[in-house]
C-alpha positions, 0 to 999 in steps of 0.5 A: 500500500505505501509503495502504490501511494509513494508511486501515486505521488511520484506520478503526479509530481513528474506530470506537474514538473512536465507541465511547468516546462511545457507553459514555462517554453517561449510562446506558452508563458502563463500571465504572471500571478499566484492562484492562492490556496487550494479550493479558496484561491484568492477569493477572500483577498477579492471579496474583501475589496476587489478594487485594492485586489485588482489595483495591487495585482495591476502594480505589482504583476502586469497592468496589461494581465495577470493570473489569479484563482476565483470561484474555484477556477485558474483565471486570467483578469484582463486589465485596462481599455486595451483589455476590455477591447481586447475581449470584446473585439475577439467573440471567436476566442471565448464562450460564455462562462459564469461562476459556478456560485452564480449557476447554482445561486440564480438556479441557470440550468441554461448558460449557452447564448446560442440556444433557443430558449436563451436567444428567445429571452434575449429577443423578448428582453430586448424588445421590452427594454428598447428605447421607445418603450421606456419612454412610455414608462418614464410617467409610470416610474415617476409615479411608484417614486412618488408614492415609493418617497410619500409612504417611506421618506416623507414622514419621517426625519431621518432615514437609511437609504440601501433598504428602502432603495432595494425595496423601491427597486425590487417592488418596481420589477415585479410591477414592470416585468411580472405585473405583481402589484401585491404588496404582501406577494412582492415581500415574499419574494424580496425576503429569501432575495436578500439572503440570495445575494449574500451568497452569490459570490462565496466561497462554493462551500455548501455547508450549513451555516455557510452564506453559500449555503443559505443563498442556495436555500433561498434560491430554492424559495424563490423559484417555487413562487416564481415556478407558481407564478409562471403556471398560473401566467401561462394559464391566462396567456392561453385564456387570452391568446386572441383577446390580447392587445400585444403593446398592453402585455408585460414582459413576463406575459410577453414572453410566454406569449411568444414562447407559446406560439413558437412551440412552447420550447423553453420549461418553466425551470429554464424561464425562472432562472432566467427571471431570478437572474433578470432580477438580481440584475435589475434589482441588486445594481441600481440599488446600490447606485441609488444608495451611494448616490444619495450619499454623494449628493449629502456629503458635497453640497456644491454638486447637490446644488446644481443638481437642484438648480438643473430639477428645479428648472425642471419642475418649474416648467411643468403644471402643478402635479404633473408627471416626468415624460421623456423630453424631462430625462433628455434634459438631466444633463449634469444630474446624469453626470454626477450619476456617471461619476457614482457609478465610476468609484462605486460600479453597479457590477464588477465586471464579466467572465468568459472561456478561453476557447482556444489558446489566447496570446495577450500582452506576450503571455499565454491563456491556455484554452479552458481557463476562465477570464474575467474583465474588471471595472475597476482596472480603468474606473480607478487607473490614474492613467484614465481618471486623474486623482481617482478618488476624487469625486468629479462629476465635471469628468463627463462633460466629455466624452471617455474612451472606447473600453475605459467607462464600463460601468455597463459593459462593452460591445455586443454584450453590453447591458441592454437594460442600461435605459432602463437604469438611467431613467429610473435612477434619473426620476428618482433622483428628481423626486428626492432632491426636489423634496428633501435637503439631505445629510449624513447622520454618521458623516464617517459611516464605513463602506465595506465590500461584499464584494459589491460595496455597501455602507455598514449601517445602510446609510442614513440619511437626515432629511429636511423638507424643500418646504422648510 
């Protein structure tokens, strides 16, 4: 027995020692960087603040690429405008990938983009969110914002802005996307939701007590509602198939809709764990810039007035109680400057992954077919190179236009957010509401941002709130 174990470990260090020679020859030179620990690899140093891990390993290995271990996979982290070009501009050399973590949690039974189903949501997704049919939701949005400020912001003096944020956000989605409007029904949703994106990006350990694995406890929460909801829509949808104006139909509606006349060939597991990622995408991003919005607009009052000047010139050229329309968004030029500027220090994502699918020759090094890729916002969004004095809160940097590949805050390319309309008016019309109503300041002005890996405030920010009126 001791003989058979000594030859195992003999074997395998002879093929580890042969494949360092073979990736150490010229032409085959692996990007520079450590993996980290067995199973954890770099992930707790990423977690902890990913924009310092991303920033160092720039500094200290290659500004251009470096290697890592994230998710429990080898991975190579494309850095800079040249990077996010570089991956954008060579579809051919990568396939689709997301961390295991993120499978599992959103409940994804499906990641192939060139798949029916998945070529069918995107169709639907698009045709939702395209730009002539968000201008008809701008007059919608401004009135959940109104009654969102009324019912949790106005009677009261003080309050903490990230819950609040999350549940405007979340409730807004299921009005929007699943034509939910019961209050009670929304909560039950939003509840597990929280515990889900806790343990999105985790360490895959699916222990009790681990966040990983009370994301997939949660998950499971989740896609039993949204499985029931999803039966009983179908049902109505089939009810109605001649009796429906189409332009009157939610996206959820929409979807089965055109999923049914097709040949009805994408499941019901499939569409829900499309639905959960939509709505971490919709819900857990913009939440986050609203949150961190709020704070910039407290802490520098020079930016908060002239974005008050900019929404009161607004206001002021409407009727008494008249709703926001399209022609009011096109005209938040500076309000969506300092947005721009939010989402530069504080993004809504941290970036995307792919696969090699051949062997990838960048910067003279060499990623080897199967190992993950990951781009990151923050390799431009804090480069002194891009943005001088990084840390400093400018919204003035937008008054011009960036650089192909350096202001990613929605991606790049093919691939970019197609719900980024979206996002900018939401955030842009609720930006209006607040400022138009409130003075705004921080109750704790040394309240501590932590990452998770996203970036949260520690006590959900609170915010002292004084009426315009007064």
């Amino acid at each position: 027995m001791a003989f058979i174990i000594f030859l195992t470990l003999a074997i395998t260090i002879f093929f580890i020692l042969i494949f360092r020679i073979i990736t150490s020859s010229p032409g085959s030179k692996l990007p520079p960087g450590k993996t980290g620990w067995p199973i954890l690899g770099e992930n707790l140093s990423f977690m902890v603040n990913p924009a310092k891990f991303i920033s160092d390993r720039m500094k200290k290995y290659s500004a251009n690429i470096f290697q890592t271990s994230l998710a429990g996979a080898k991975m190579s982290i494309f850095c800079g405008a040249s990077g996010n070009k570089f991956i954008y501009s060579n579809e051919s050399k990568f396939k689709t990938w997301l961390p295991p973590t993120l499978v599992d949690v959103l409940s994804l039974t499906n990641i192939d983009s060139t798949s029916s189903p998945w070529k069918l949501f995107d169709e639907q997704l698009h045709k939702f969110l395209r730009l002539e049919s968000m201008q008809h939701y701008v007059p919608i949005m401004d009135t959940k914002v109104r009654e969102h400020l009324e019912k949790h912001w106005a009677p009261f003096n003080q309050v903490k802005v990230l819950p609040l944020s999350k549940e405007f956000t979340i409730s807004l989605f299921c009005n929007l996307i699943l034509k939910i409007y019961d209050s009670d029904q929304i909560k039950e949703l939003a509840k597990p939701y929280h515990t889900l994106v806790k343990g999105i990006i985790s360490v895959p350990l699916n222990l009790p007590g681990t966040p990983y694995n009370h994301a997939v406890k949660a998950s499971k929460l989740i896609r039993d509602k949204l499985v029931e909801l999803v039966r009983q829509r179908k049902m109505e949808v089939l009810e109605k198939k001649d009796h429906v104006n189409v332009d009157d139909v939610d996206f959820l509606g929409g979807l089965l809709r055109a999923s049914i006349e097709g040949g009805d060939f994408i499941s019901e597991m499939e569409l829900v764990g499309k639905i959960v990622a939509l709505l971490f995408a919709a819900f857990h991003t913009t939440s986050n810039t609203i949150t961190f919005l709020m704070a910039h607009l407290a802490e520098y009052p020079d930016v908060y007035e002239k974005v008050l000047q900019e929404q009161l010139e607004i206001a002021q050229s409407k009727e008494k109680g008249e709703i926001l329309n399209w022609k009011d968004i096109q005209k938040m030029k500076y309000s969506w400057n300092v947005v721009c500027e939010t989402m530069r220090l504080k993004p809504p994502a941290l970036g995307g992954f792919r696969e090699a699918s051949t062997d990838i020759h960048y910067g003279g090094y060499t990623v080897p077919k199967g190992w993950k890729v990951h781009w990151s916002v923050y390799s431009t969004h804090i480069d002194p190179v891009h943005f001088s004095e990084p840390e400093r809160f400018d919204p003035s940097r937008f008054e011009e236009k960036q650089g192909r590949g350096v202001y990613v805050p929605f991606g790049l390319g093919p691939h970019m957010c197609c719900g980024r309309e979206y996002a900018r008016i939401k955030v842009l019309v609720f930006l209006h509401n607040v400022v138009t109503r409130f003075r705004l300041s921080k109750a704790n002005p040394n309240e501590r941002v932590i990452y998770t890996p996203d970036p949260v405030f520690v006590d959900g920010l609170r915010i002292n709130l004084c009426s315009q009126k007064e």
